[in-house]
C-alpha positions in Angstrom: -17.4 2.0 13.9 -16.0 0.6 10.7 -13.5 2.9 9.2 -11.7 2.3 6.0 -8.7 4.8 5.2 -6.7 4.8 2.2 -3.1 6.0 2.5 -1.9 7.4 -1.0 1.2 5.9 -2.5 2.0 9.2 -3.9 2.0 11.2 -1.1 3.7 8.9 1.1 5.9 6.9 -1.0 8.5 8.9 -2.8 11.4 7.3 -5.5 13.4 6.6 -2.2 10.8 5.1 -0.1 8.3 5.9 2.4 8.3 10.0 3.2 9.7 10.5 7.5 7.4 13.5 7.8 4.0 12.4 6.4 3.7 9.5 8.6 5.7 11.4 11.2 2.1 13.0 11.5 0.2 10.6 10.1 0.2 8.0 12.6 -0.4 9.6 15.5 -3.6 10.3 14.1 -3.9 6.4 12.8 -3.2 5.2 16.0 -5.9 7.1 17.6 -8.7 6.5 15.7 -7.8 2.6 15.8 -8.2 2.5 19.6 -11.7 3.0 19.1 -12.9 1.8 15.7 -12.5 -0.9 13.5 -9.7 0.0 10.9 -9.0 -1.1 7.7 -6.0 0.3 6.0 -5.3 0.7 2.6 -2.0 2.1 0.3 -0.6 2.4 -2.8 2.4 1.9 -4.6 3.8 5.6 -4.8 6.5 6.9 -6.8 8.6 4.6 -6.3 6.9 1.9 -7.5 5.9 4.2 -10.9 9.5 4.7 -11.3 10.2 0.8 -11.1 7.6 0.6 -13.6 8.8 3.2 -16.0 12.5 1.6 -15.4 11.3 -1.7 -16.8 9.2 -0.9 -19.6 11.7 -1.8 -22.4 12.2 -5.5 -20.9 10.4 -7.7 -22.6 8.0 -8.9 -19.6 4.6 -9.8 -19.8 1.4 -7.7 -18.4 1.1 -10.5 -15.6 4.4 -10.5 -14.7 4.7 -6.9 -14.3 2.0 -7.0 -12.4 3.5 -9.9 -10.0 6.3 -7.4 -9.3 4.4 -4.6 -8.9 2.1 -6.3 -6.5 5.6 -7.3 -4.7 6.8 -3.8 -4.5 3.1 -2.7 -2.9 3.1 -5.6 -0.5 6.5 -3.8 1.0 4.7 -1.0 1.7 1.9 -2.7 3.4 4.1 -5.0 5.8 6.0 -1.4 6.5 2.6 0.5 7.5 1.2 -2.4 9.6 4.5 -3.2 10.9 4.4 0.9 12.4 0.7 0.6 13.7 1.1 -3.1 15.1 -1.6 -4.2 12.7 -2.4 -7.5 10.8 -0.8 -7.2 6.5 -3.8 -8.1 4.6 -2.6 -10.0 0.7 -6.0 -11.1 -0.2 -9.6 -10.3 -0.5 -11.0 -13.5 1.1 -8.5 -12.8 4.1 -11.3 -9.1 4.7 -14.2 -10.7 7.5 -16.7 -8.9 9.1 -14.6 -7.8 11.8 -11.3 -7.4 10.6 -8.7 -4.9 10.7 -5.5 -4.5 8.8 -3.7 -3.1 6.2 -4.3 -4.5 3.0 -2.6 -3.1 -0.8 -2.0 -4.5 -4.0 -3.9 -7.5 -4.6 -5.7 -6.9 -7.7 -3.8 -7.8 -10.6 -5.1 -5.5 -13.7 -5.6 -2.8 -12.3 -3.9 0.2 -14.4 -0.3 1.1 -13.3 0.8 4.7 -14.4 4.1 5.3 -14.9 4.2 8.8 -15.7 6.1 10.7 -13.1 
């Protein structure tokens, strides 16, 4: 079976980094249900990436390269989770086949960004 499960960046990604207990028990879980299914992965940002955001709003950047950084920040977070289930970091669409699995996170520039904390 294809399964796609999407992580939230701001339940598991605090202002210090990723949160020790939530995926503690969270991949346990992940782990099993990859065994048998197809898995694709997918997390956010969280609040440390908000706060980043909200800690560069007065410099005078542009919307794309905010979003370059931003994207940066959420591609940490993906090499982190795959890196913990043993599981291929996904940076691009065209990189998502019929069969693949992976973890896979900030890739769309444009998308809205909230800073609000």
């Amino acid at each position: 079976m294809k399964i796609v499960i999407k992580v939230g960046g701001s339940v598991s990604i605090s202002k210090k980094g990723p949160i020790f207990s939530y995926f503690s028990h969270l991949l346990p879980v992940l782990r099993e249900i990859k065994k048998k299914n197809q898995l694709i992965l997918v997390i956010g940002g969280g609040k440390l990436t908000r706060s980043y955001a909200k800690s560069i709003e007065k410099f005078s950047l542009s919307d794309k390269e905010r979003e370059d950084i931003f994207i940066e920040l959420i591609s940490a977070n993906v090499k982190f989770l795959s890196s913990l289930l043993k599981m291929k970091p996904i940076f691009s669409l065209e990189k998502i086949g019929k069969n693949t699995t992976g973890v896979i996170g900030g890739i769309v520039p444009g998308a809205p960004m909230r800073t609000e904390l």
